[in-house]
Steps between C-alpha positions, in 0.01 A plus 500: 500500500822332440577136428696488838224590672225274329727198522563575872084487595427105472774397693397744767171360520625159488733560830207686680288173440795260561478681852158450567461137358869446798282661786169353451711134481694592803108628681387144431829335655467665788155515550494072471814469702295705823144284433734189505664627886162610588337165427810296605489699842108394549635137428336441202661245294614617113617178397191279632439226206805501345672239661 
């Protein structure tokens, strides 16, 4: 193997987990934003006890 190609494998790996770490934040996001409409549409109250 050349050094091109040896320096070239971390940083692929790197990217390819940078991409997973991005869609399992964004999963998350979304997944609270659409509990907080569902609960907000059933009129529960998210911000009961903090004022």
């Amino acid at each position: 193997m050349s050094m091109i190609s040896l320096a070239a494998m971390p940083s692929a790996v790197e990217t390819r987990f940078a991409d997973t770490a991005l869609k399992t934040i964004l999963l998350f996001c979304c997944v609270g934003l659409v509990v907080s409409f569902g609960l907000m549409s059933r009129g529960i109250d998210l911000s009961a006890g903090l004022m």
